[in-house]
MMTF fields as JSON, N, C-alpha, C and O atoms, coordinates in Angstrom:
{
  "mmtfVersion": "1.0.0",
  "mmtfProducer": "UNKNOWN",
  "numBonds": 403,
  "numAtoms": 404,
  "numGroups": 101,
  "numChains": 1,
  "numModels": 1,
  "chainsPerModel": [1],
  "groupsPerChain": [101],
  "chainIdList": ["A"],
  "bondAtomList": [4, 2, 8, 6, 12, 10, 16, 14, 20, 18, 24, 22, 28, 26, 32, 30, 36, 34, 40, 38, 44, 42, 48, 46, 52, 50, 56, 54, 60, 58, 64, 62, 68, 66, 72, 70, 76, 74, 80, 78, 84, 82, 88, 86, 92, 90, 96, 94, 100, 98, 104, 102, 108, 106, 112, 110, 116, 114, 120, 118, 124, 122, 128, 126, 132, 130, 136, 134, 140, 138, 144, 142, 148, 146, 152, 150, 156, 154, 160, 158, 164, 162, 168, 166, 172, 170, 176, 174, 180, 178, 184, 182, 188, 186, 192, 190, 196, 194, 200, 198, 204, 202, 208, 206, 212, 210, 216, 214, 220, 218, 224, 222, 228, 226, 232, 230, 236, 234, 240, 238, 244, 242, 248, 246, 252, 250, 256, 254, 260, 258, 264, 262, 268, 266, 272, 270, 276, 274, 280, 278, 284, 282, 288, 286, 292, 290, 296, 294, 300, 298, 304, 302, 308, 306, 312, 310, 316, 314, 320, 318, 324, 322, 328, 326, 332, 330, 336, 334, 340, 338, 344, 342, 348, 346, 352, 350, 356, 354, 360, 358, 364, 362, 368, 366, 372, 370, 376, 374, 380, 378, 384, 382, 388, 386, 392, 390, 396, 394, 400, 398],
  "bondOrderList": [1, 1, 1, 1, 1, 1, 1, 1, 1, 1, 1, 1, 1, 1, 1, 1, 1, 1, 1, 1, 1, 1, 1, 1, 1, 1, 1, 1, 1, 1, 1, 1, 1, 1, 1, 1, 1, 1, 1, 1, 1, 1, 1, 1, 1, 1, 1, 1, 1, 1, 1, 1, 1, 1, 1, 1, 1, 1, 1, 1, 1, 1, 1, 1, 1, 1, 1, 1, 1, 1, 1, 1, 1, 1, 1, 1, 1, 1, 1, 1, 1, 1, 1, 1, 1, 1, 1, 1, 1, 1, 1, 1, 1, 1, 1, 1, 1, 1, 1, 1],
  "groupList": [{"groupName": "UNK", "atomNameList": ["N", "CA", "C", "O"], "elementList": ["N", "C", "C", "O"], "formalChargeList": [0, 0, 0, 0], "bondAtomList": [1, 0, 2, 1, 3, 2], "bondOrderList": [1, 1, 2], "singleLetterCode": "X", "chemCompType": "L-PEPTIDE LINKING"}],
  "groupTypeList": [0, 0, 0, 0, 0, 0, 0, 0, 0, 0, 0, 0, 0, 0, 0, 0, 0, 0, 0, 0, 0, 0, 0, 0, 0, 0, 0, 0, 0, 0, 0, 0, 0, 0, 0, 0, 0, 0, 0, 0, 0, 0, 0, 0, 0, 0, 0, 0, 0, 0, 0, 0, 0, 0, 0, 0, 0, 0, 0, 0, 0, 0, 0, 0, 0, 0, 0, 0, 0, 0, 0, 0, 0, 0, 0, 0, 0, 0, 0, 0, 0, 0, 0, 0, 0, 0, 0, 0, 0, 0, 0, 0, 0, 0, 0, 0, 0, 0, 0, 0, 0],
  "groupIdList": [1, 2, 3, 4, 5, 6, 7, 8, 9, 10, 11, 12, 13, 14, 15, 16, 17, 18, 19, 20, 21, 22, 23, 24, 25, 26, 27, 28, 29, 30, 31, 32, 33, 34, 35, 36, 37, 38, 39, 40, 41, 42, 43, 44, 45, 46, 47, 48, 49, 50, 51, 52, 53, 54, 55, 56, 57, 58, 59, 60, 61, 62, 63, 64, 65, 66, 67, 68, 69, 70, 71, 72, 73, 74, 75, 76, 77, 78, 79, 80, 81, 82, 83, 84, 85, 86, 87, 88, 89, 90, 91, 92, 93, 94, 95, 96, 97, 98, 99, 100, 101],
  "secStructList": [7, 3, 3, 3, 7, 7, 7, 1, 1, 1, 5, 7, 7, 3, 3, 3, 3, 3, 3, 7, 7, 7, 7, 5, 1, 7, 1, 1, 1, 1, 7, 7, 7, 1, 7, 1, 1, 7, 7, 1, 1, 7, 7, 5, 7, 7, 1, 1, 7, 7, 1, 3, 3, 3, 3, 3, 3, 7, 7, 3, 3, 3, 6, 6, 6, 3, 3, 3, 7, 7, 3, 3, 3, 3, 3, 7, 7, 7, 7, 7, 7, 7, 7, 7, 1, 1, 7, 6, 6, 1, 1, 1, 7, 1, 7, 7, 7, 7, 7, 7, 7],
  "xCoordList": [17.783, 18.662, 18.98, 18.16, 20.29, 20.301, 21.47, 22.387, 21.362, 22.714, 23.148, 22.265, 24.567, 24.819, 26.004, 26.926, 25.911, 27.191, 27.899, 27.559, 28.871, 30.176, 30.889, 31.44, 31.081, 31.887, 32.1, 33.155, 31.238, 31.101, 31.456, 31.14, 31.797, 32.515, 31.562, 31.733, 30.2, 29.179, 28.023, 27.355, 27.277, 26.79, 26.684, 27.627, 25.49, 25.36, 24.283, 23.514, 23.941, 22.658, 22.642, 23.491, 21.412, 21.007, 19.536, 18.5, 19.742, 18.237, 18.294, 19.219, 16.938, 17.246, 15.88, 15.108, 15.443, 14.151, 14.145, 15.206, 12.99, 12.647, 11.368, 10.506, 11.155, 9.531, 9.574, 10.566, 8.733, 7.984, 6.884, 6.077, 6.977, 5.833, 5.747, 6.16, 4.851, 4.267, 3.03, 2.139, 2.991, 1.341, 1.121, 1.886, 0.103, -0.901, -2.139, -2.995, -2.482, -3.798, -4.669, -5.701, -3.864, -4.927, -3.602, -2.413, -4.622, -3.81, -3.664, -3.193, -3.876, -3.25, -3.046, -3.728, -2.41, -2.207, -4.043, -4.453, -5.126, -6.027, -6.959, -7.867, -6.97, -7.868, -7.7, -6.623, -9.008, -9.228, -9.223, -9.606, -8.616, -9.066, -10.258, -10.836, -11.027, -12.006, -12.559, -13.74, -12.011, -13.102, -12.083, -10.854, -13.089, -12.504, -12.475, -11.599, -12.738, -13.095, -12.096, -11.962, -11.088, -10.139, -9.607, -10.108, -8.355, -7.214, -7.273, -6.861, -7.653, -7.816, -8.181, -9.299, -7.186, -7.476, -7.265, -8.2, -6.537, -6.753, -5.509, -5.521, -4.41, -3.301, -3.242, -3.22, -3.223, -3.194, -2.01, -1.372, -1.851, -1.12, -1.975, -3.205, -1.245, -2.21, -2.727, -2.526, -3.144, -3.893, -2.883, -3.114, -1.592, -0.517, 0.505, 1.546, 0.113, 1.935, 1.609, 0.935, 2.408, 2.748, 3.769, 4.459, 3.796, 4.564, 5.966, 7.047, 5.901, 6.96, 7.084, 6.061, 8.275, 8.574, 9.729, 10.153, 10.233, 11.415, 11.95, 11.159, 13.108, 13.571, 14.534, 15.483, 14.626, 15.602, 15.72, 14.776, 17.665, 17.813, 18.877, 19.777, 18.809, 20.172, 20.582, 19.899, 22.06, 22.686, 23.443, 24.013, 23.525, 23.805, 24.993, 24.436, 26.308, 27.09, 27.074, 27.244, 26.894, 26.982, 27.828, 28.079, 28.353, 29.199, 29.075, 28.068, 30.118, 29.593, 29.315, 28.854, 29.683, 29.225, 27.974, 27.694, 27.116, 26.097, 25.746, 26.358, 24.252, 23.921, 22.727, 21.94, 22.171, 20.655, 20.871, 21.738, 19.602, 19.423, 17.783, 16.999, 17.613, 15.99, 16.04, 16.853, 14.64, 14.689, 13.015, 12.105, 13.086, 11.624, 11.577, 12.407, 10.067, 9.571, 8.489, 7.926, 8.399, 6.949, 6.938, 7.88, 6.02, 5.684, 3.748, 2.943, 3.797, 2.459, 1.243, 1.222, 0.412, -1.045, -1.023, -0.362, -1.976, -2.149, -3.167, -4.232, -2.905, -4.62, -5.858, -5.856, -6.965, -8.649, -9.177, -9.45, -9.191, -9.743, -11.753, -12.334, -11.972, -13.987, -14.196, -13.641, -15.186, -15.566, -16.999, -17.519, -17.62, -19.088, -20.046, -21.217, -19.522, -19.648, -20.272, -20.29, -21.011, -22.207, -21.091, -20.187, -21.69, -21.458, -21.862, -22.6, -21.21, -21.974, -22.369, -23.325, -21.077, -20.889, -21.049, -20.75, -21.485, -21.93, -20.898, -20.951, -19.588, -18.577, -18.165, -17.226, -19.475, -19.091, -18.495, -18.916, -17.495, -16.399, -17.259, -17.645, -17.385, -17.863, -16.616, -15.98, -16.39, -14.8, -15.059, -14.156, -16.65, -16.207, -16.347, -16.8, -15.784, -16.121, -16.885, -17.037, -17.628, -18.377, -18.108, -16.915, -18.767, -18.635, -19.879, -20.838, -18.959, -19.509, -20.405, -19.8, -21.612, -22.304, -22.077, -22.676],
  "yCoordList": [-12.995, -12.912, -11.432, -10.515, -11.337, -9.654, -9.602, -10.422, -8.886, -8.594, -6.812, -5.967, -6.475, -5.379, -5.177, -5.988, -3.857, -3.341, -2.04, -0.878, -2.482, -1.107, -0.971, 0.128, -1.644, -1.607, -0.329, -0.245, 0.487, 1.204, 2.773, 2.846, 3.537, 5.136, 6.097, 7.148, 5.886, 7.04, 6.506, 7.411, 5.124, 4.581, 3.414, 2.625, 3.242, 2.251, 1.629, 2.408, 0.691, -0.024, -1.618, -2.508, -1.568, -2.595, -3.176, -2.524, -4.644, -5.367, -6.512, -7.188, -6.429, -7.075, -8.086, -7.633, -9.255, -10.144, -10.71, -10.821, -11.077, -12.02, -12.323, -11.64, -13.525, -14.579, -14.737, -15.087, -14.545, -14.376, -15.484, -15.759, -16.025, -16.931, -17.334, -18.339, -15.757, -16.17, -16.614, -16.476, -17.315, -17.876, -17.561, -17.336, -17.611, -16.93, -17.258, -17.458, -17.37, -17.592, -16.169, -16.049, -15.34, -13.673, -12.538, -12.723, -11.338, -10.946, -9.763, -8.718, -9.7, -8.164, -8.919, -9.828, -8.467, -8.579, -8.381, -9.315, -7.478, -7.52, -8.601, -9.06, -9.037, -10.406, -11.029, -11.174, -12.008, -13.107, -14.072, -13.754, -15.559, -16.862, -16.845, -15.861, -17.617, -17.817, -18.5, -18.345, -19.1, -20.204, -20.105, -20.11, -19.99, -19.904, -21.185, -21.165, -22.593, -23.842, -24.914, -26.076, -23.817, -25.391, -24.616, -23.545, -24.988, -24.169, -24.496, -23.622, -25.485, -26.799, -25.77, -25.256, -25.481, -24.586, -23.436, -22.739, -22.624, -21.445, -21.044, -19.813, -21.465, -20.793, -20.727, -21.751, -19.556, -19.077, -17.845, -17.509, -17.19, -15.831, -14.863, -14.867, -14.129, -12.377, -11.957, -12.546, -11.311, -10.251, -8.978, -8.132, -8.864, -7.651, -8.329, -7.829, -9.902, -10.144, -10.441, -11.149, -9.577, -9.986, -11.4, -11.559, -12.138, -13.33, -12.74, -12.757, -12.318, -11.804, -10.485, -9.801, -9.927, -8.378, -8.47, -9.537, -6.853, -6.863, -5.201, -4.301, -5.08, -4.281, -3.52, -4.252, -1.952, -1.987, -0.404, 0.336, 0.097, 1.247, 1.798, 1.045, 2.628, 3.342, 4.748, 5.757, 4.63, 5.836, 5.995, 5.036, 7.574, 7.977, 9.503, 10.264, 9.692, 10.353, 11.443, 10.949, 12.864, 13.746, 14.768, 14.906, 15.61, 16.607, 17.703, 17.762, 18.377, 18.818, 18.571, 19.417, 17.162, 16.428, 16.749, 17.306, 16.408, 15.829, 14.494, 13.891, 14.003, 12.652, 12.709, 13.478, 11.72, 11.212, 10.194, 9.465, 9.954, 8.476, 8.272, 9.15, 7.044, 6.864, 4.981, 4.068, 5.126, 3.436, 3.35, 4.17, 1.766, 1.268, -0.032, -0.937, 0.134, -1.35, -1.712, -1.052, -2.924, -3.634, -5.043, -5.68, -5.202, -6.512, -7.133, -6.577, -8.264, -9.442, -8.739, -7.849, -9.496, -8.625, -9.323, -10.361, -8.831, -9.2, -10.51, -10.54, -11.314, -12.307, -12.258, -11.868, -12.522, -11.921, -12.972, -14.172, -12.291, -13.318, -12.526, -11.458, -13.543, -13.645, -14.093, -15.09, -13.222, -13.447, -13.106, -12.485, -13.548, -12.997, -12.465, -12.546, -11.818, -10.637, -10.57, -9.621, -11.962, -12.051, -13.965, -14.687, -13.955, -14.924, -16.197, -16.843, -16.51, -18.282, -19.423, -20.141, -19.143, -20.401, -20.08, -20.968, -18.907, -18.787, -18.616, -18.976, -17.936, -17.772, -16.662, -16.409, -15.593, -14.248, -13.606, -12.489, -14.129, -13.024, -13.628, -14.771, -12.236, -11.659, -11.766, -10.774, -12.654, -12.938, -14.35, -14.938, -14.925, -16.405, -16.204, -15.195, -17.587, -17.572, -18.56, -19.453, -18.282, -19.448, -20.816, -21.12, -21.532, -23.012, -23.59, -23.17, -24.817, -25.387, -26.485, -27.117, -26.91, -27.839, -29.069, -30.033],
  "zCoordList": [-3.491, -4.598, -4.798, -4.761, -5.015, -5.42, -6.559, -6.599, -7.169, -8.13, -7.941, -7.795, -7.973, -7.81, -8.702, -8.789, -9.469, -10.658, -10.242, -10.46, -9.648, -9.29, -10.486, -10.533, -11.436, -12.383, -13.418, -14.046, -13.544, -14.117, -13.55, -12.363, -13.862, -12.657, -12.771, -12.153, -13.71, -13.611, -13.175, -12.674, -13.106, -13.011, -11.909, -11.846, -10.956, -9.857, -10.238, -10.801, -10.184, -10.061, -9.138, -9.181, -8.369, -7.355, -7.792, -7.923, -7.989, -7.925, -6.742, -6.291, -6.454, -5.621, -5.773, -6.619, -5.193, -5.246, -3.865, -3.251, -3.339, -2.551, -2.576, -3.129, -1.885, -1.364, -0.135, 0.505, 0.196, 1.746, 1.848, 0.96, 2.978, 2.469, 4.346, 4.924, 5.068, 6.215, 6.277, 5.439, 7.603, 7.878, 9.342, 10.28, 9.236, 10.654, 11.159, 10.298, 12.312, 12.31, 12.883, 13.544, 12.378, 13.125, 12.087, 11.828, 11.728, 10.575, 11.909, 11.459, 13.034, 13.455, 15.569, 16.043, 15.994, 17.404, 17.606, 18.296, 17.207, 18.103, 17.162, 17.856, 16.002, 15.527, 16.05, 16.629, 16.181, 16.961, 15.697, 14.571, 16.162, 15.014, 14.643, 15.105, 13.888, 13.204, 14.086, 14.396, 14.456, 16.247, 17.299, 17.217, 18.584, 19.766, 19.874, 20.739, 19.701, 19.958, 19.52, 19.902, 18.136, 17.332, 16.822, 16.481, 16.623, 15.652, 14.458, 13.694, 13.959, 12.688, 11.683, 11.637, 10.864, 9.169, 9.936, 9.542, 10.945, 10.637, 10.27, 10.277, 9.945, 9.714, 8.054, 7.372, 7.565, 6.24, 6.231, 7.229, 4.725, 4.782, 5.42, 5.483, 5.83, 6.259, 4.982, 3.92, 5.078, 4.419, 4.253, 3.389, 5.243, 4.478, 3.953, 3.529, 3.981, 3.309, 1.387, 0.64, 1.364, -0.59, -0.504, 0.503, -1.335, -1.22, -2.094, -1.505, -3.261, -4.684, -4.145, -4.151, -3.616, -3.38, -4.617, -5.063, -5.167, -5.765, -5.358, -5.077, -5.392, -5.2, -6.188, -6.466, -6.985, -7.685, -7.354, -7.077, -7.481, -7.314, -8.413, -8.786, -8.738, -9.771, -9.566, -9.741, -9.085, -9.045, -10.19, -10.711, -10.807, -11.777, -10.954, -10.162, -11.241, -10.941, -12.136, -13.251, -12.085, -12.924, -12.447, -11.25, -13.49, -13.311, -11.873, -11.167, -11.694, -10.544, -9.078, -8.311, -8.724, -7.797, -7.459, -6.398, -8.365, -8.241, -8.832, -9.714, -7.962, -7.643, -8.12, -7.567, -9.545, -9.534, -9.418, -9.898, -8.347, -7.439, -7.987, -8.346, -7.925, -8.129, -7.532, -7.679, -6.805, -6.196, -6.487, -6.369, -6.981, -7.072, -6.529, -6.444, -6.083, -5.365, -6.395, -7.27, -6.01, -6.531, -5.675, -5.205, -5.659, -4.843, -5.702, -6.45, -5.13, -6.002, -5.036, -4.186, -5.552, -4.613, -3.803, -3.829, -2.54, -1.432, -1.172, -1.787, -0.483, -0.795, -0.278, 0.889, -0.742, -1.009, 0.532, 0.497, 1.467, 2.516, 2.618, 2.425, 2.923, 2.576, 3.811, 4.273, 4.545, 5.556, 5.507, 4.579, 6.568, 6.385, 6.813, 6.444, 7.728, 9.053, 10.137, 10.921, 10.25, 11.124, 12.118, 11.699, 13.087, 13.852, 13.798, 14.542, 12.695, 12.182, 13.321, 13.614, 13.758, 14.494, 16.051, 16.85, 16.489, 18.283, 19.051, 20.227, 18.431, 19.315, 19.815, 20.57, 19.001, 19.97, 18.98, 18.68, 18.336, 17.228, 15.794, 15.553, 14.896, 14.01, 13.142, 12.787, 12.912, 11.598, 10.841, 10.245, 10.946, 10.623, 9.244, 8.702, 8.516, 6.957, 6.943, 7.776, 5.442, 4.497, 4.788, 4.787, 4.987, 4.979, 3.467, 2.82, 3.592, 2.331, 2.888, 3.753, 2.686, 3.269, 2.795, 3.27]
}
């Protein structure tokens, strides 16, 4: 979604929004899945994707030809992945999580 205002002869302003909503089963080219044995549950978000980004910028035209510009981001937090550092399950990689008995 974006909205943008030219209308005005001293004044610019840009907003902009989006949702992201990737899934993965390894948060970097060198992670390994959670089991070498089954894919079953491993596709979740990364750990760098924000889902809510927004975007906003405003140009301001002043005498002189000069330009104040200013741009801001914000985006949602990142999500809390729990792992438990040791090799639960005998597969060699040190990434498994908690299981519930």
């Amino acid at each position: 979604m974006r909205f943008e205002q030219n209308s005005l002869k001293r004044v610019q302003l840009f907003l902009g929004y989006f949702r992201s909503s990737v899934r993965s089963n390894a948060d970097t080219p060198s992670t390994e899945p959670q089991s070498a044995y089954s894919d079953s549950g491993e596709y979740a978000r990364p750990s760098w994707q924000a889902t809510h980004n927004s975007l906003g910028a405003v140009t301001v035209h002043l005498p002189e030809q000069l330009l104040l510009s200013s741009i801001f981001g914000a985006s949602s937090g990142q999500p809390f992945n729990l792992l438990t550092g040791s090799d639960n399950n005998g597969d060699g990689v040190f990434n498994t999580a908690p299981s519930t008995p």
